[in-house]
N, CA and C atoms as an extended XYZ file, in Angstrom:
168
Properties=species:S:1:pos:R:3:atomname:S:1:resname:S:1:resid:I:1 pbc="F F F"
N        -2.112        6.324      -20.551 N   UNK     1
C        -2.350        4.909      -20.319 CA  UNK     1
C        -1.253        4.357      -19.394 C   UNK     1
N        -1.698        3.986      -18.716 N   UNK     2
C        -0.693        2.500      -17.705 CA  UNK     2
C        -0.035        1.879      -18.118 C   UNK     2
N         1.434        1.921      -17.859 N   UNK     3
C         1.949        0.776      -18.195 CA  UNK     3
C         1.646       -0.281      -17.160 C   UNK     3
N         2.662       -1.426      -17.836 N   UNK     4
C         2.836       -2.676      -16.528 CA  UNK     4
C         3.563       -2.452      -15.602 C   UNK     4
N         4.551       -1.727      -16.194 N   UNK     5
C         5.535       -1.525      -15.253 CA  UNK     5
C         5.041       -0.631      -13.795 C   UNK     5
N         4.063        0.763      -13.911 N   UNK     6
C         3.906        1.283      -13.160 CA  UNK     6
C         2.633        0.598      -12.254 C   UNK     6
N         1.777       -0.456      -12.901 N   UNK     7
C         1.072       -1.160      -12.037 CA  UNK     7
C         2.137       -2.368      -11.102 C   UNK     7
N         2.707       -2.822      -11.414 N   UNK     8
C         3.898       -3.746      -10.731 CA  UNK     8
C         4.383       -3.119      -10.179 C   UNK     8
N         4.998       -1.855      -10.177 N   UNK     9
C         5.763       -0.903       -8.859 CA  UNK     9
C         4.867       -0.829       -7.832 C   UNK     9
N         3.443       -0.367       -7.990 N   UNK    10
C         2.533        0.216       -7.361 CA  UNK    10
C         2.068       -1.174       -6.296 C   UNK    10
N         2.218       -2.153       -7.579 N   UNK    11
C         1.855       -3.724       -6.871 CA  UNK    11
C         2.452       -3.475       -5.257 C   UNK    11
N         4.163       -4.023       -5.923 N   UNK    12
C         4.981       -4.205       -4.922 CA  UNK    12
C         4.956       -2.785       -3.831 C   UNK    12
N         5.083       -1.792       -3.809 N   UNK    13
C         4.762       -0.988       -2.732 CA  UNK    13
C         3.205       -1.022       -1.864 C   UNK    13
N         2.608       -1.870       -2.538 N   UNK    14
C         1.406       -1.994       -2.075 CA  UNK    14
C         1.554       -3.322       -0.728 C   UNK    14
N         2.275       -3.810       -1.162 N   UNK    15
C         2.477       -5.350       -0.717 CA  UNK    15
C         3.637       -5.120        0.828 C   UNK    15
N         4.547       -4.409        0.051 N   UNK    16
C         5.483       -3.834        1.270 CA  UNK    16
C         4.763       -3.122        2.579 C   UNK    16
N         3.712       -1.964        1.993 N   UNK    17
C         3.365       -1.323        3.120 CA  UNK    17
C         2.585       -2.275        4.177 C   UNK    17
N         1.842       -3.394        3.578 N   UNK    18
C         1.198       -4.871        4.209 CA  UNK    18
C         2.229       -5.124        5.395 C   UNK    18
N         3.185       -5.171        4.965 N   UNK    19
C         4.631       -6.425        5.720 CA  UNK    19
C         4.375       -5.253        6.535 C   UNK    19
N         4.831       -4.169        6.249 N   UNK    20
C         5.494       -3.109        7.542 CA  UNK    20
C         4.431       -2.873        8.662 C   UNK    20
N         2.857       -2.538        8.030 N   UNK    21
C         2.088       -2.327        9.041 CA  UNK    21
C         1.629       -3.681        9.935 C   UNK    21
N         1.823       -5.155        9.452 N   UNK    22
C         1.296       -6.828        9.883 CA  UNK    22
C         2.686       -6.625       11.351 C   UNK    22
N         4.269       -5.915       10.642 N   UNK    23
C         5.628       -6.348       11.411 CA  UNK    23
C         5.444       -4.994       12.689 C   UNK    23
N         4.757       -4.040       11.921 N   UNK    24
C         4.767       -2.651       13.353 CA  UNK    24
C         3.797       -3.146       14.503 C   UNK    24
N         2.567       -3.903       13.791 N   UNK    25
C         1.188       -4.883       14.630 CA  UNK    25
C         1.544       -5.814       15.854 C   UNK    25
N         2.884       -6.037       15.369 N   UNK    26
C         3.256       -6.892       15.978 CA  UNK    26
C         4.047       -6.710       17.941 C   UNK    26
N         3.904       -5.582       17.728 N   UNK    27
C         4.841       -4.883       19.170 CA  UNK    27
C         3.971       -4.793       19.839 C   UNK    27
N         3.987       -5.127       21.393 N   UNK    28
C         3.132       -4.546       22.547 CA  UNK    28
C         2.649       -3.077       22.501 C   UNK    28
N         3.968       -2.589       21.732 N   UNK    29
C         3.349       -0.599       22.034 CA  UNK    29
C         3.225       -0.201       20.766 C   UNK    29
N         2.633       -1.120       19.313 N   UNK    30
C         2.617       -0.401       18.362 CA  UNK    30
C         1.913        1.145       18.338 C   UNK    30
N         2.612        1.879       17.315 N   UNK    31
C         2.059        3.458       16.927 CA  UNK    31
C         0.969        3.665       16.345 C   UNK    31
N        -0.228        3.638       17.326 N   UNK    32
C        -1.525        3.824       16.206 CA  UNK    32
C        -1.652        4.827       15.031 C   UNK    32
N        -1.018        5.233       15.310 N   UNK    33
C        -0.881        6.590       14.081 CA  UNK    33
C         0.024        7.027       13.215 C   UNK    33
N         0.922        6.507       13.505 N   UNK    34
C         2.000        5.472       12.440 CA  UNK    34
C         1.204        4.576       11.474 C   UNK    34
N         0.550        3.411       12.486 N   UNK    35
C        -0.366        2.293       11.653 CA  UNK    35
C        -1.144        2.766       11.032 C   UNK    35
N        -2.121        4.070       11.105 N   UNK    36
C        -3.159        4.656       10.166 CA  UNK    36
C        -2.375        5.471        9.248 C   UNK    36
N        -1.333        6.145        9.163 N   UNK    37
C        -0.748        7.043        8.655 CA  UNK    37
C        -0.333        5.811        7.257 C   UNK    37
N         0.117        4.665        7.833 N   UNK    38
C         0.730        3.720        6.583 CA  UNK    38
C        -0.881        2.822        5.644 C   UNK    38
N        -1.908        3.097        6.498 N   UNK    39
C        -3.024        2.419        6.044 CA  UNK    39
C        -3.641        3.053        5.021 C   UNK    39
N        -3.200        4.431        5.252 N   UNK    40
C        -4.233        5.378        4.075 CA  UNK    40
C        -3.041        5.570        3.499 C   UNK    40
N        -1.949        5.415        3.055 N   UNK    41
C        -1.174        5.396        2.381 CA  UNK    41
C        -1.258        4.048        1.593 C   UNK    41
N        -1.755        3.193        2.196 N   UNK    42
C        -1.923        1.622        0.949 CA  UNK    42
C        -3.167        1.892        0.706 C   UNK    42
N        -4.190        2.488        1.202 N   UNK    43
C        -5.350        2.649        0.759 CA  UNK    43
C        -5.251        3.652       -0.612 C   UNK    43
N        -4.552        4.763       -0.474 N   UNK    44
C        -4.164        5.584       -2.015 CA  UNK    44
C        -3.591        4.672       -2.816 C   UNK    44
N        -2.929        3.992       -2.486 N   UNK    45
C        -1.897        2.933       -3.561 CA  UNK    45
C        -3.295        2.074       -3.952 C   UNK    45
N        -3.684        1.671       -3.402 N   UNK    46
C        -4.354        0.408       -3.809 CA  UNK    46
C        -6.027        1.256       -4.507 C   UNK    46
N        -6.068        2.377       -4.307 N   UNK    47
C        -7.126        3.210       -5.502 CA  UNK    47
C        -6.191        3.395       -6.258 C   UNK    47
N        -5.178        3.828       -6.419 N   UNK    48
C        -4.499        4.074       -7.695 CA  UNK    48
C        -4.294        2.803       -8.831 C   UNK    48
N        -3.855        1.452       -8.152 N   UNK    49
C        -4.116        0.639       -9.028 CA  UNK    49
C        -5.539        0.179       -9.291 C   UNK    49
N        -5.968        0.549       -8.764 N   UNK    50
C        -7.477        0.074       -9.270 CA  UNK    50
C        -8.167        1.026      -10.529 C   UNK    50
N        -7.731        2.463      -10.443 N   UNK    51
C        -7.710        2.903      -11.681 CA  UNK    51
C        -7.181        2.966      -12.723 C   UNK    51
N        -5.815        2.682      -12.670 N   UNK    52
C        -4.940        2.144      -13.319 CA  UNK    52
C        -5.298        0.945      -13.889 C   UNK    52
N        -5.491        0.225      -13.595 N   UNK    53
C        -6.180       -1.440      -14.021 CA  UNK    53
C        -7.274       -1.237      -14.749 C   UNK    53
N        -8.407       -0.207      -14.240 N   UNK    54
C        -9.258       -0.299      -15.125 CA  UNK    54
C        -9.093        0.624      -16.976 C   UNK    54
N        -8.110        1.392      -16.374 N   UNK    55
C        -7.477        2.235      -17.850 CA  UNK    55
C        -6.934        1.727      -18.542 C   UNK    55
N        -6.356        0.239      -18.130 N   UNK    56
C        -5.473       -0.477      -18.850 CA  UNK    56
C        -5.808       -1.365      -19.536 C   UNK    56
């Protein structure tokens, strides 16, 4: 079972990878593949809390 705690970590790294890929968006020469590399990385985070949430 889930704690809170590991849905709130998961939260906040979820939220961070947001800032980094909105702040990398932001450059004339952003890294498209950098930017996808961090997208499916919040995309795993953000299935993980979603199963997590529902176990909980």
């Amino acid at each position: 079972m889930a704690s809170e705690r590991q849905i709130d970590h998961l939260a906040v790294q979820h939220k961070k990878l947001e800032e980094i890929i909105a702040a990398e968006m932001t450059h004339t020469d952003w890294d498209e593949a950098r930017v996808a590399a961090l997208k499916k990385q919040k995309l795993r985070i953000k299935d993980e809390l979603e199963r997590l949430k529902s176990v909980h």
